[in-house]
N, CA, C and O of each residue as an XYZ file, in Angstrom:
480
protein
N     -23.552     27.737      4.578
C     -23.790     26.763      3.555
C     -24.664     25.687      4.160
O     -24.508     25.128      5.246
N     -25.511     25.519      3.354
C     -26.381     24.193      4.046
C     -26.054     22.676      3.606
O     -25.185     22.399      2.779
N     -26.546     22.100      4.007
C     -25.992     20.911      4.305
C     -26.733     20.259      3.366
O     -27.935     20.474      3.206
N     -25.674     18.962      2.318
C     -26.231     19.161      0.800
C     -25.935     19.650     -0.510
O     -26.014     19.116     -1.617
N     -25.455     21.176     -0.006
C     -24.665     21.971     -1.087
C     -23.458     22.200     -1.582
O     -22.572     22.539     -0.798
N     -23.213     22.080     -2.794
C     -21.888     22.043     -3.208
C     -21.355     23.181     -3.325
O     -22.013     23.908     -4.069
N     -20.188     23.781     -2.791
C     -19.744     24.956     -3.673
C     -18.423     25.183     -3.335
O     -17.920     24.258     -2.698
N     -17.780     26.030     -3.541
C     -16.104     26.531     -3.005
C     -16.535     26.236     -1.449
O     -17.638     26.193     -0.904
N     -14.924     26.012     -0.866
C     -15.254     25.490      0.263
C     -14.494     27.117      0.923
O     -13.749     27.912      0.351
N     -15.005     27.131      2.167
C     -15.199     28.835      2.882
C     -13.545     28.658      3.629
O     -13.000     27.792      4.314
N     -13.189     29.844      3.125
C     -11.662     30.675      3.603
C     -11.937     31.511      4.437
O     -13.005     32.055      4.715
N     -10.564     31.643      4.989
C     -10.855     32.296      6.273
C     -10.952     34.100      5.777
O     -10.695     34.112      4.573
N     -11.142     35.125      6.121
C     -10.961     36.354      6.013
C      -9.960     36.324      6.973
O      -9.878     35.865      8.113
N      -8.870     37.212      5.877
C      -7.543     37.738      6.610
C      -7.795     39.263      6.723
O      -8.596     39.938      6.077
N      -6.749     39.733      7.890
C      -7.507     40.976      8.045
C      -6.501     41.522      7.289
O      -5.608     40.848      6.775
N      -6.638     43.079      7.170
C      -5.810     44.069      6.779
C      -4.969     44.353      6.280
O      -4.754     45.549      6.474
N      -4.206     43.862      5.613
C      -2.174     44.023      6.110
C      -1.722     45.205      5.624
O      -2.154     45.527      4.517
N      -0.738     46.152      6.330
C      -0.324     47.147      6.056
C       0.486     47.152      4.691
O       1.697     47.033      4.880
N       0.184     47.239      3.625
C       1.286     47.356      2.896
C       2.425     48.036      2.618
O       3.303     47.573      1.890
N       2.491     49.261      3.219
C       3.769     50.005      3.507
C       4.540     48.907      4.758
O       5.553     48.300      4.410
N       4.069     48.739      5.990
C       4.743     48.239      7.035
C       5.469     47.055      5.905
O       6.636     47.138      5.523
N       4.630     46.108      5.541
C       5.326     44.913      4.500
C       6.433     44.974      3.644
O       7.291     44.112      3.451
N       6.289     46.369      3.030
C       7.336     46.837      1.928
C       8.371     47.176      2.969
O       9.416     46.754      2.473
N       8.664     47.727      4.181
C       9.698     48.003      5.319
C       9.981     47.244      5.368
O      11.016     46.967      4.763
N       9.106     45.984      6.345
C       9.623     44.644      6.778
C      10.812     43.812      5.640
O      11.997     43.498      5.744
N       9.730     43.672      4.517
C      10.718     43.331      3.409
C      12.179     44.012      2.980
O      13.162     43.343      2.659
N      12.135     45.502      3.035
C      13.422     45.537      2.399
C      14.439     45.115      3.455
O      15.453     44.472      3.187
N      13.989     45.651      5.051
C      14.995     45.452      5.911
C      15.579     44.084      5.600
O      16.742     43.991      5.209
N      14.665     42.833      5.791
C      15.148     41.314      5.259
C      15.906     41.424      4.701
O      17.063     41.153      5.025
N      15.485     41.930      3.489
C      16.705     41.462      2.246
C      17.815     41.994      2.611
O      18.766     41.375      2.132
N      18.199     43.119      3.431
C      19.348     43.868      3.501
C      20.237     43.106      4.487
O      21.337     42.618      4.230
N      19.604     43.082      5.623
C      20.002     42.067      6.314
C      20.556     40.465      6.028
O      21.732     40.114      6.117
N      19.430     39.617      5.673
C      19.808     38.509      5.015
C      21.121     38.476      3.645
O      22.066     37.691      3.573
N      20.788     39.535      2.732
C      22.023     39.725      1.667
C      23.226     39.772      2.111
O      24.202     39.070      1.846
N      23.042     40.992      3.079
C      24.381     41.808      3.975
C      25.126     40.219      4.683
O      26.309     39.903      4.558
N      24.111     39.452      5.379
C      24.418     38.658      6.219
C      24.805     37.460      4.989
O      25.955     37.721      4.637
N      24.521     36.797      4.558
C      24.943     36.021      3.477
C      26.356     36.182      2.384
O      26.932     35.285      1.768
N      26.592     37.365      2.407
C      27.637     37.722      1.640
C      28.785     37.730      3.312
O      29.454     36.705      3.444
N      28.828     38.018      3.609
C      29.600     38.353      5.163
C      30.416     37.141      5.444
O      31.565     36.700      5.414
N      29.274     36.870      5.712
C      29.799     35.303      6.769
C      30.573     34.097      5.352
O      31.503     33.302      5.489
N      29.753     34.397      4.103
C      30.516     33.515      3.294
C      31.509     33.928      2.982
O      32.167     32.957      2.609
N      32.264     35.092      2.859
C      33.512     35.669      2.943
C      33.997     35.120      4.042
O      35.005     34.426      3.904
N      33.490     35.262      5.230
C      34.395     35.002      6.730
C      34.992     33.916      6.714
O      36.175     33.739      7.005
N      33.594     32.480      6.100
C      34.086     31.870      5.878
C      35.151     31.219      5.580
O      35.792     30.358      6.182
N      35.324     31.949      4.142
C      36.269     31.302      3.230
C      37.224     31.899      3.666
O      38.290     31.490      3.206
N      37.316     32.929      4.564
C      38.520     33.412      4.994
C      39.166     32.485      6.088
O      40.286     31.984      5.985
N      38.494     32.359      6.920
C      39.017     30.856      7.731
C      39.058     29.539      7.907
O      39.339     28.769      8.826
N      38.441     29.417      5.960
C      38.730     27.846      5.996
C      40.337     28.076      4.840
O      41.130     27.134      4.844
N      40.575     28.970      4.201
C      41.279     29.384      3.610
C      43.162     29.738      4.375
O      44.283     29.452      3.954
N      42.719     30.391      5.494
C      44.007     30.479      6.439
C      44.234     29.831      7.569
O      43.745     29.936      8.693
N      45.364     28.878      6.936
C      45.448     27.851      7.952
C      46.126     27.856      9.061
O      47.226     28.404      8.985
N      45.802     27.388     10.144
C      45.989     28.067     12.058
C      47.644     27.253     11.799
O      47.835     26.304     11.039
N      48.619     27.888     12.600
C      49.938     27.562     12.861
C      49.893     26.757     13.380
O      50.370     25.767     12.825
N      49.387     26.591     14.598
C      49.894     25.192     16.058
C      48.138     24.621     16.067
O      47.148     24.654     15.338
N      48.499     24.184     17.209
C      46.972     23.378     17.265
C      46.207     23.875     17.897
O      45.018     23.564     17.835
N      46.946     25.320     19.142
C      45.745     26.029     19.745
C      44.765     27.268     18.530
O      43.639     27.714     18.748
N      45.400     27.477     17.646
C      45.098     28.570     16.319
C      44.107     27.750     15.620
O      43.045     28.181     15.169
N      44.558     26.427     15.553
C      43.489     25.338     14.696
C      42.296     24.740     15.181
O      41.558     24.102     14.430
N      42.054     24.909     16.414
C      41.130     24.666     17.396
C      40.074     26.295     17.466
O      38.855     26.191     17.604
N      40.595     27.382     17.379
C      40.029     28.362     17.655
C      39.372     28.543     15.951
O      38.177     28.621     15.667
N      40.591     28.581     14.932
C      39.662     28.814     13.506
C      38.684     28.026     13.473
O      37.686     28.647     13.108
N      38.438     26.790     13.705
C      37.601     25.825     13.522
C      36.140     25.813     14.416
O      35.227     24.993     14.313
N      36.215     26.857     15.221
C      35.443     27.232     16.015
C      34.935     28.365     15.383
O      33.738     28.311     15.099
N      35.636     29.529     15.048
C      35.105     30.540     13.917
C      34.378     29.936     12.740
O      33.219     30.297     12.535
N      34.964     29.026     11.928
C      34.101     28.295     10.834
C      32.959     27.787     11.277
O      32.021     28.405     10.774
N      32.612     26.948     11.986
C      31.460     26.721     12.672
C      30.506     27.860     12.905
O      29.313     27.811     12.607
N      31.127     28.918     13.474
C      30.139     30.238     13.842
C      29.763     30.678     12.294
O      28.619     30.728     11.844
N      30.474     30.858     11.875
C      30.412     31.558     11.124
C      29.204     30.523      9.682
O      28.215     31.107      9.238
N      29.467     29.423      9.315
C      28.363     28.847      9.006
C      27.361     28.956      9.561
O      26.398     29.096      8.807
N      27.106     28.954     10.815
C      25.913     28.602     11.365
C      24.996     30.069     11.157
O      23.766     30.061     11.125
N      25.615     30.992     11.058
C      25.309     32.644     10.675
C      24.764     32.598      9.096
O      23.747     32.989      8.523
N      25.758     32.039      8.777
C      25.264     32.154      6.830
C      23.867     31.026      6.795
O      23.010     31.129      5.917
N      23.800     29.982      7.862
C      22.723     29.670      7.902
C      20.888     30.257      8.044
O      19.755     30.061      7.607
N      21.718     31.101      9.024
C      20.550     32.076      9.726
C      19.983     32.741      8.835
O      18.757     32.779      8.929
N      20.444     33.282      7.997
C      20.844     34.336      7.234
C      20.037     33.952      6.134
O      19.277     34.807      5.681
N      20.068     32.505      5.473
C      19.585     32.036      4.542
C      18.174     31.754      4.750
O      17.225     31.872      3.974
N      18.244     31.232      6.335
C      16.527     30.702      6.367
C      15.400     32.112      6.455
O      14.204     31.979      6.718
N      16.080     33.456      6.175
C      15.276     34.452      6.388
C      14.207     34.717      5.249
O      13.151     35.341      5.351
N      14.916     33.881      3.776
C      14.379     33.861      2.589
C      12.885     33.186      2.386
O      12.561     33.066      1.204
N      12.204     32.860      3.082
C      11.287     32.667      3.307
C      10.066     33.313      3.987
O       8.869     33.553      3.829
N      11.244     33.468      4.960
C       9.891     35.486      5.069
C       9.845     36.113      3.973
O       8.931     36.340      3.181
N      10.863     36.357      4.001
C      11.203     37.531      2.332
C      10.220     37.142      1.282
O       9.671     38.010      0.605
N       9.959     35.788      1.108
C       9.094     35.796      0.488
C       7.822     35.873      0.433
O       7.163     36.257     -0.533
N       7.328     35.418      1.734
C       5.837     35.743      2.050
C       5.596     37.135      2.492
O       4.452     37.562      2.335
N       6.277     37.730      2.895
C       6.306     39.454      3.020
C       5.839     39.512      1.248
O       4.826     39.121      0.668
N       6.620     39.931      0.945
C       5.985     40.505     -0.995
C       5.388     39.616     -1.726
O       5.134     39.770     -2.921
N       5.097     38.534     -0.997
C       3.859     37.633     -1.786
C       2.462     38.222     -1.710
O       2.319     39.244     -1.038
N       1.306     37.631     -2.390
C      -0.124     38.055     -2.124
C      -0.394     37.101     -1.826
O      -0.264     35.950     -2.242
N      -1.353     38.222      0.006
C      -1.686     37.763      0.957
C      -0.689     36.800      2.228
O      -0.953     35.902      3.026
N       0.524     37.575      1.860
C       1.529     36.986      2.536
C       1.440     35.611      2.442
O       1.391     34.818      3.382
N       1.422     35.355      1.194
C       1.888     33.471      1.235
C       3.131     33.111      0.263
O       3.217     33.538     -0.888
N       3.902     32.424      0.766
C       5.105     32.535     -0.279
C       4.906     31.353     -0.538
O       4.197     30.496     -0.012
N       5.934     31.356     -1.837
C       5.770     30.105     -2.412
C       7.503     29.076     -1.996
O       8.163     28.359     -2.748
N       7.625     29.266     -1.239
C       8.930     28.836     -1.186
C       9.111     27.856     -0.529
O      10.182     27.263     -0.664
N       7.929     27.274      0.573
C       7.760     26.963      1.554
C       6.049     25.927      1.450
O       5.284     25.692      2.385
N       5.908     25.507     -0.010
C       4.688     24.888     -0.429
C       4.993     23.286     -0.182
O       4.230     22.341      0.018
N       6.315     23.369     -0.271
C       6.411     21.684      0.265
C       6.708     21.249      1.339
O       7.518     21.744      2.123
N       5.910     20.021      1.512
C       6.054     19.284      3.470
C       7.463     19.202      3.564
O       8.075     19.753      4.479
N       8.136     18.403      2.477
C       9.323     18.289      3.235
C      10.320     18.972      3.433
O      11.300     18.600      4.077
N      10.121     20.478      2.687
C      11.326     21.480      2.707
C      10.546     22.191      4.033
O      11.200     22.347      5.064
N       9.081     22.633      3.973
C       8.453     23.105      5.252
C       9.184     22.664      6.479
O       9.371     23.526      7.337
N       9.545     21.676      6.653
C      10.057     20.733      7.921
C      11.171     20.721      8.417
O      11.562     20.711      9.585
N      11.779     20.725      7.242
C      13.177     21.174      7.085
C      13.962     22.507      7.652
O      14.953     22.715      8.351
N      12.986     23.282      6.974
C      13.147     24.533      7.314
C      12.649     24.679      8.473
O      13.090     25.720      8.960
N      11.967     24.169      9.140
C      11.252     24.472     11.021
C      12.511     23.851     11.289
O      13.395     24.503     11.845
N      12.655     22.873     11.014
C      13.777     22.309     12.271
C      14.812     23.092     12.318
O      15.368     23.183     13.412
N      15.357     23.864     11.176
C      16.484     24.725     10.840
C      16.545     25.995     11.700
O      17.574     26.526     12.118
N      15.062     26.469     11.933
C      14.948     27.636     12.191
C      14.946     27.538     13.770
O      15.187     28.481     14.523
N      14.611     26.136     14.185
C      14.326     26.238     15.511
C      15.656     26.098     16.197
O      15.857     26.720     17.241
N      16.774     25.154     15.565
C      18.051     24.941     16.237
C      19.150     25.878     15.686
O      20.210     26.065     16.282
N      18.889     26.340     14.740
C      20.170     26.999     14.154
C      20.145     28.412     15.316
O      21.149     28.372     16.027
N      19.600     29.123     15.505
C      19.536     30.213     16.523
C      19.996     30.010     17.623
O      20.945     30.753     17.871
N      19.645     29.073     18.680
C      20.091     28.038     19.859
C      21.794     27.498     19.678
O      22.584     27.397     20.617
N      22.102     27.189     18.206
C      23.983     26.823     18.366
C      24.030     28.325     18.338
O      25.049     28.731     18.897
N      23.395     29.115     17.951
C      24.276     30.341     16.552
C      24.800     31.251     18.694
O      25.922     31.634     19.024
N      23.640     31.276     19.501
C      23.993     31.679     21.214
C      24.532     31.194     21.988
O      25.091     31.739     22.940
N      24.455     29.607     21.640
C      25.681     28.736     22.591
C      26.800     28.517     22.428
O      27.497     27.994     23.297
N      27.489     29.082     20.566
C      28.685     29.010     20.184
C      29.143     30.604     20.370
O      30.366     30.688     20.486
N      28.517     31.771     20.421
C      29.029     32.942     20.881
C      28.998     33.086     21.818
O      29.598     34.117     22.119
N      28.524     32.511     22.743
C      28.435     32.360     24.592
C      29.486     31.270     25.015
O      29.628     30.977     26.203
């Protein structure tokens, strides 16, 4: 474009994308993320639901609840791949705003880091 001229402003060329590999990638997600979302919110409610006898039982459930949120967390922030996987040109729309964008980085970056230091 020369300098002067008005017109659409120049995008990048994306290369290729497999669309079979995408349609894989995607279903695995959802199966996973669903599988994992339904799971842990059961587990959940299963151990905020049964209450520990003494205080060493109440110390350990409360440690399961924790895990176990922090999983249904994981689980949830996957929905955003999921969506840019079966979006066109892999762009989802789920993830168009700064402040949920941000949100969601910070989520993604620490929730993984408790989800290994609370099973370790």
């Amino acid at each position: 474009m020369m300098t002067g001229e008005r017109g659409p402003p120049q995008t990048k060329q994306h290369p290729s994308y497999s669309s079979e590999a995408d349609l894989a990638i995607g279903i695995l997600l959802c199966i996973c993320s669903v599988t994992g979302v339904l799971f842990n919110a059961t587990s959940l409610v299963y151990f905020i639901c049964n209450g520990g006898r003494n205080k060493n039982s109440r110390y350990f459930q409360t440690i399961y609840q924790i895990i176990c949120l922090v999983d249904f967390l994981v689980c949830l922030t996957l929905f955003p791949y999921i969506d840019a996987v079966f979006g066109e040109g892999r762009q989802g729309d789920l993830l168009t705003n700064q402040t949920v964008c941000e949100v969601w980085a910070m989520l993604w970056n620490v929730l993984p880091e408790m989800t290994v230091f609370m099973v370790a």
